[in-house]
NUPATI-903846 format. One record per atom (N, C-alpha, C, O): atom name; residue number from 0; x negated, y, z. Coordinates in steps of 0.1 Angstrom, whole numbers. Example, Ala and Ser with C-alpha at 12.3 -4.5 7.8 and 13.67 -1.06 7.14 Angstrom:
! NUPATI-903846
SITE   a    k      X      Y      Z
SITE   N    0   -132    -57     78
SITE  CA    0   -123    -45     78
SITE   C    0   -132    -33     78
SITE   O    0   -142    -33     85
SITE   N    1   -128    -22     71
SITE  CA    1   -137    -11     71
SITE   C    1   -129      0     79
SITE   O    1   -134     11     80
END
This chain:
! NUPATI-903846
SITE   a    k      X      Y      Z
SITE   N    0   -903    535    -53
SITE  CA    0   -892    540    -61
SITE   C    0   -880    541    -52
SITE   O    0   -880    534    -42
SITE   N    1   -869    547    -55
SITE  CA    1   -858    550    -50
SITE   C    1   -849    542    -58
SITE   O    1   -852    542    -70
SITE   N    2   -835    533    -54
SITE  CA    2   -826    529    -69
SITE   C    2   -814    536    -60
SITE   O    2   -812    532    -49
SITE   N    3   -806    546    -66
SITE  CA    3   -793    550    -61
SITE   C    3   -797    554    -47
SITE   O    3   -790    550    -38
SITE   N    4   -807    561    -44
SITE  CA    4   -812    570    -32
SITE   C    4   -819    560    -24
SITE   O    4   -827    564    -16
SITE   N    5   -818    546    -25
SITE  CA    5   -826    535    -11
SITE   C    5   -840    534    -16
SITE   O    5   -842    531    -27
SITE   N    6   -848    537     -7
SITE  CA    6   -867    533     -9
SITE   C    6   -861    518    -14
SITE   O    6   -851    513    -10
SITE   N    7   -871    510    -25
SITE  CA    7   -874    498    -24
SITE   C    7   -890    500    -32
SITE   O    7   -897    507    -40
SITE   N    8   -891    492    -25
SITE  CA    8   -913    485    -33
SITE   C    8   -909    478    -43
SITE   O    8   -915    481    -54
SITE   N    9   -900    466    -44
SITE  CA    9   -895    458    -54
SITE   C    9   -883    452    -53
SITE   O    9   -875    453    -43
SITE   N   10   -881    443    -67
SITE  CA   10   -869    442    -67
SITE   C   10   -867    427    -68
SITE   O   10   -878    421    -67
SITE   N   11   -857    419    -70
SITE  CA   11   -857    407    -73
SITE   C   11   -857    404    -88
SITE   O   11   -848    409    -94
SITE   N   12   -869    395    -94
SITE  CA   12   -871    397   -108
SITE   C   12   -861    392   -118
SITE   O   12   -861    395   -130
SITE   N   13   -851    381   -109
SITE  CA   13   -841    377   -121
SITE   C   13   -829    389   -118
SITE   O   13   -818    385   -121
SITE   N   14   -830    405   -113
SITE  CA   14   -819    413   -116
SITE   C   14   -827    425   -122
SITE   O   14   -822    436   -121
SITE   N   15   -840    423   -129
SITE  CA   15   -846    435   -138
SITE   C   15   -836    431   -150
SITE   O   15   -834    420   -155
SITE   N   16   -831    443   -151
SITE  CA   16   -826    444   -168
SITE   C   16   -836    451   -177
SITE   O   16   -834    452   -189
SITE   N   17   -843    454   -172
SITE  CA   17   -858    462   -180
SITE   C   17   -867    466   -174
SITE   O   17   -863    467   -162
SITE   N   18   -877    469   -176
SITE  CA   18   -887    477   -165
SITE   C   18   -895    490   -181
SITE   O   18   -892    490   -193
SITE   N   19   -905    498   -171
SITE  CA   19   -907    506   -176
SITE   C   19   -924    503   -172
SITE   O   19   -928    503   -160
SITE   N   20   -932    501   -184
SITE  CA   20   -944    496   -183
SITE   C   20   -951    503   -193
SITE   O   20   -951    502   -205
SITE   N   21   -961    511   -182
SITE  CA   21   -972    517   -191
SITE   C   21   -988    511   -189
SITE   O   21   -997    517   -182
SITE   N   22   -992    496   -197
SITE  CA   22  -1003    491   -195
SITE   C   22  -1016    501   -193
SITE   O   22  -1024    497   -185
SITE   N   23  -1018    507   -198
SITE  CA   23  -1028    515   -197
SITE   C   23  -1030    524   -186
SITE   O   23  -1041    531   -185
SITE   N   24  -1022    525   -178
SITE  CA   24  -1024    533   -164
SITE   C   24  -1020    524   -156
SITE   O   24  -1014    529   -146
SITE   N   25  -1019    507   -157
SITE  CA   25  -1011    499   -142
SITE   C   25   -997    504   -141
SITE   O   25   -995    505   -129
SITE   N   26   -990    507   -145
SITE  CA   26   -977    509   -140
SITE   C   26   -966    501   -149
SITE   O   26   -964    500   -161
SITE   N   27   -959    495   -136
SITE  CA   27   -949    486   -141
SITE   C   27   -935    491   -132
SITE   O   27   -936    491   -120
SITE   N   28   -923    496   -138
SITE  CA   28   -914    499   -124
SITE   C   28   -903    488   -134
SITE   O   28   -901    488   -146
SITE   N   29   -898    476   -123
SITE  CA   29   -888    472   -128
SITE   C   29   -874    477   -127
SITE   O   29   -871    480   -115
SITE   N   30   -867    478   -133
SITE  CA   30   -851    484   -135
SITE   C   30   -844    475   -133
SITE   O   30   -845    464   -138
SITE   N   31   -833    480   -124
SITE  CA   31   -827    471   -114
SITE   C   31   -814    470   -128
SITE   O   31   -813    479   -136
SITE   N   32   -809    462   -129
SITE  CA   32   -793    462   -138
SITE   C   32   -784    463   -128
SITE   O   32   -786    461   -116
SITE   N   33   -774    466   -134
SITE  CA   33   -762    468   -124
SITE   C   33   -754    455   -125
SITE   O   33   -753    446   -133
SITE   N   34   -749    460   -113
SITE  CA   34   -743    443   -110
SITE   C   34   -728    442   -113
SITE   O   34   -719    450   -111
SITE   N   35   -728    427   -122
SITE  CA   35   -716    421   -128
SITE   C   35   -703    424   -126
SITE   O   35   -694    423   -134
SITE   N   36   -701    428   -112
SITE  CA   36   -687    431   -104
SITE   C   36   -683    447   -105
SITE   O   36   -673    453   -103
SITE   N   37   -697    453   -109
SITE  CA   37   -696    470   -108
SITE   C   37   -682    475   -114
SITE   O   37   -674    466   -116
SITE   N   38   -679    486   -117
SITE  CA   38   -669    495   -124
SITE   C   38   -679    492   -137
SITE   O   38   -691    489   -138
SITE   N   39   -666    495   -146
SITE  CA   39   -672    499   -163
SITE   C   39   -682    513   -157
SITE   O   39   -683    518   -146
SITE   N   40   -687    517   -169
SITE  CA   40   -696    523   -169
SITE   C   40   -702    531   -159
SITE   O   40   -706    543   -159
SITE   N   41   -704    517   -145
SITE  CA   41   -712    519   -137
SITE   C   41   -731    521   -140
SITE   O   41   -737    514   -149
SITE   N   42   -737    530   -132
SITE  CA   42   -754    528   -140
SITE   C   42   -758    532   -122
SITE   O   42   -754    537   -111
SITE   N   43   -771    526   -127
SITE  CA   43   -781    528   -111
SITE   C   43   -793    539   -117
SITE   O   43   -799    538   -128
SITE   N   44   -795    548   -106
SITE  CA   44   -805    559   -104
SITE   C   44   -818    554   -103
SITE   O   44   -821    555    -91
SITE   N   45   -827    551   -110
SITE  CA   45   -841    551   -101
SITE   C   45   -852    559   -104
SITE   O   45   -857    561   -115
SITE   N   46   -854    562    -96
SITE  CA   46   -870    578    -96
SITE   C   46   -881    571    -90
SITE   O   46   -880    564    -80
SITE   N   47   -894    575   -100
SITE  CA   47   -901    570    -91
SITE   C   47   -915    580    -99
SITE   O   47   -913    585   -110
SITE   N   48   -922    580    -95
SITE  CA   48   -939    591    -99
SITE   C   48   -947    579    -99
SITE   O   48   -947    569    -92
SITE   N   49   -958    584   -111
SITE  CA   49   -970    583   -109
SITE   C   49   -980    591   -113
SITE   O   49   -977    601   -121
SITE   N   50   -996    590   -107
SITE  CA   50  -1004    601   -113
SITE   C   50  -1011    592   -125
SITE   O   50  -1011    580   -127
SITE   N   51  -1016    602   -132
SITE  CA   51  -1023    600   -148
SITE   C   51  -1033    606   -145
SITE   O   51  -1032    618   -142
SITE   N   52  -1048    599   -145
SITE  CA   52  -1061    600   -142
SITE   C   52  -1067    608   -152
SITE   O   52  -1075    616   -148
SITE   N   53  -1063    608   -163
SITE  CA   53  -1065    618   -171
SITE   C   53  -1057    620   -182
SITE   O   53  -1047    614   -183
SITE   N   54  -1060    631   -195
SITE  CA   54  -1054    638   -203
SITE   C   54  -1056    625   -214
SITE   O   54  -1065    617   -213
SITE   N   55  -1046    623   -225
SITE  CA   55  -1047    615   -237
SITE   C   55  -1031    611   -235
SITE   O   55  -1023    615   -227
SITE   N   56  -1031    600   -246
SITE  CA   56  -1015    594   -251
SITE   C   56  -1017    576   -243
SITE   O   56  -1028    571   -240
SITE   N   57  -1009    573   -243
SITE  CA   57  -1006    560   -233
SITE   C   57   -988    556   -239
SITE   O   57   -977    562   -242
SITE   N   58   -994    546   -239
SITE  CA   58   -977    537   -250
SITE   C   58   -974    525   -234
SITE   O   58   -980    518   -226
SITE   N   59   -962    532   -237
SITE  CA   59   -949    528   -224
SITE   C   59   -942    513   -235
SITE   O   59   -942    511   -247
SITE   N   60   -937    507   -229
SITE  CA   60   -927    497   -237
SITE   C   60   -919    491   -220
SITE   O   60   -920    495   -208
SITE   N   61   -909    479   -227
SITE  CA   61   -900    473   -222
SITE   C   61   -907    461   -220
SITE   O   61   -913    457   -230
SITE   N   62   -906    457   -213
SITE  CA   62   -914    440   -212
SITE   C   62   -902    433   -206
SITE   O   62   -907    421   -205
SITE   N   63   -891    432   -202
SITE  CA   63   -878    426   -205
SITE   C   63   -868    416   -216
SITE   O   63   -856    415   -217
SITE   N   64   -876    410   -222
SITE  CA   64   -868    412   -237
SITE   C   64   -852    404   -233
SITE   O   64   -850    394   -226
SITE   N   65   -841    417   -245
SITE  CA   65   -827    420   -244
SITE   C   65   -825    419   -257
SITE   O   65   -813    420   -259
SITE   N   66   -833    418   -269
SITE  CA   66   -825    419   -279
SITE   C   66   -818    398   -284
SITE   O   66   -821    390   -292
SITE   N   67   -810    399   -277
SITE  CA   67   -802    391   -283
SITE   C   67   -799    382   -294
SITE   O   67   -787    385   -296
SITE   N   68   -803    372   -302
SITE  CA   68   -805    370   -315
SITE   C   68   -819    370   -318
SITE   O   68   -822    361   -325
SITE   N   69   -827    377   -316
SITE  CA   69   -838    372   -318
SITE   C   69   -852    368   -312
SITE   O   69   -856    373   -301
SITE   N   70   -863    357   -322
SITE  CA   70   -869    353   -315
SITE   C   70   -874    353   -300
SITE   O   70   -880    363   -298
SITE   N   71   -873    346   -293
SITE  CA   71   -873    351   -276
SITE   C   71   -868    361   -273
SITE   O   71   -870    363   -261
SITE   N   72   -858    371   -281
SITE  CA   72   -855    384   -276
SITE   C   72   -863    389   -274
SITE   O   72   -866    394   -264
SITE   N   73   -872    390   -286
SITE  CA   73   -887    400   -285
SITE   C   73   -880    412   -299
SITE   O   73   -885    423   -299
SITE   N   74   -872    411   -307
SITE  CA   74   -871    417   -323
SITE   C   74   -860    431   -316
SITE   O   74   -857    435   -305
SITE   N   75   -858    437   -331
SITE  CA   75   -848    448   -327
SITE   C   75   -851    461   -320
SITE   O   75   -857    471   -323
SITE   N   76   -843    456   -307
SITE  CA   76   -848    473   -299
SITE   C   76   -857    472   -294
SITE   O   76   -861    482   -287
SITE   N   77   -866    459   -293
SITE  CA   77   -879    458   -288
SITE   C   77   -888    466   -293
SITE   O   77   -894    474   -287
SITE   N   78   -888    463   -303
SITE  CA   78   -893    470   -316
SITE   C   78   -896    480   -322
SITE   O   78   -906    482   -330
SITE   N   79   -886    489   -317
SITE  CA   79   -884    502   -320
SITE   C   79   -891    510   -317
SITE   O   79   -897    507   -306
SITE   N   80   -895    522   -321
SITE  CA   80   -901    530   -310
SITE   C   80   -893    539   -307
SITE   O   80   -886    543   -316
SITE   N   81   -892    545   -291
SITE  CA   81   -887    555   -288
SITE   C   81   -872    547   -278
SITE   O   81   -864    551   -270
SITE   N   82   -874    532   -285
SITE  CA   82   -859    527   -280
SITE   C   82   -864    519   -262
SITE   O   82   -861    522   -250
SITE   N   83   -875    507   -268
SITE  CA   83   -872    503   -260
SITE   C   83   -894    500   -258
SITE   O   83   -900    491   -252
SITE   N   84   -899    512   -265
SITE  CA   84   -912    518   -264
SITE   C   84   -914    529   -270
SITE   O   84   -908    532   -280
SITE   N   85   -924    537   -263
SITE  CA   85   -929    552   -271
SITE   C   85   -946    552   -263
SITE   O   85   -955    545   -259
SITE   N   86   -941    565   -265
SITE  CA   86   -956    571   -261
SITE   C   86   -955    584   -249
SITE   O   86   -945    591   -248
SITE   N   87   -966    584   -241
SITE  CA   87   -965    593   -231
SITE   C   87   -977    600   -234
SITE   O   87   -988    595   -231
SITE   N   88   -973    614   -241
SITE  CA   88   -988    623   -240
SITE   C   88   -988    634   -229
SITE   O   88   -981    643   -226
SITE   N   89   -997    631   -224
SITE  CA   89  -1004    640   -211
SITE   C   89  -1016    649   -214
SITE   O   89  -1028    645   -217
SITE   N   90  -1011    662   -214
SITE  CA   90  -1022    672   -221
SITE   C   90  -1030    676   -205
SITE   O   90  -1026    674   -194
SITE   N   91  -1043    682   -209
SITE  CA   91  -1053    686   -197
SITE   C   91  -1047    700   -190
SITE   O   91  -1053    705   -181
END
């Protein structure tokens, strides 16, 4: 993956502010947070590919938990779909 243009393989796990995790194809990319000293509405870039072995739907989520207030920070936008999980359909 690339974060703000630099190759990295990984990251340091206590500065994921989220990752993007689709169990069903192995893919975990952790999401770097921006750091405490940044500008206000500072954000970091990261790109990264993978291939999909085949055609069907595959559910992406956050394995991060951020929601605040509740239980483990699992409730809320955890929760949600679309917020902080969906679905990735890949046609043939």
């Amino acid at each position: 993956m690339t974060v703000n243009g630099k190759t990295m393989s990984s990251i340091d796990p206590t500065t994921a502010a989220h990752s993007f995790a689709v169990p069903g194809l192995g893919v975990n990319v952790p999401l770097l947070g921006v750091d405490d000293n940044a500008p206000a509405g500072a954000t970091n870039t990261v790109v990264f590919s993978f291939k999909v072995p085949a055609s069907g739907i595959f559910h992406w989520q956050c394995f991060v938990p951020c929601a605040a207030g509740t239980l483990y920070g699992l409730g809320g936008p955890m929760q949600t779909l679309g917020f902080m999980d969906g679905q990735i359909e890949v046609g043939s």
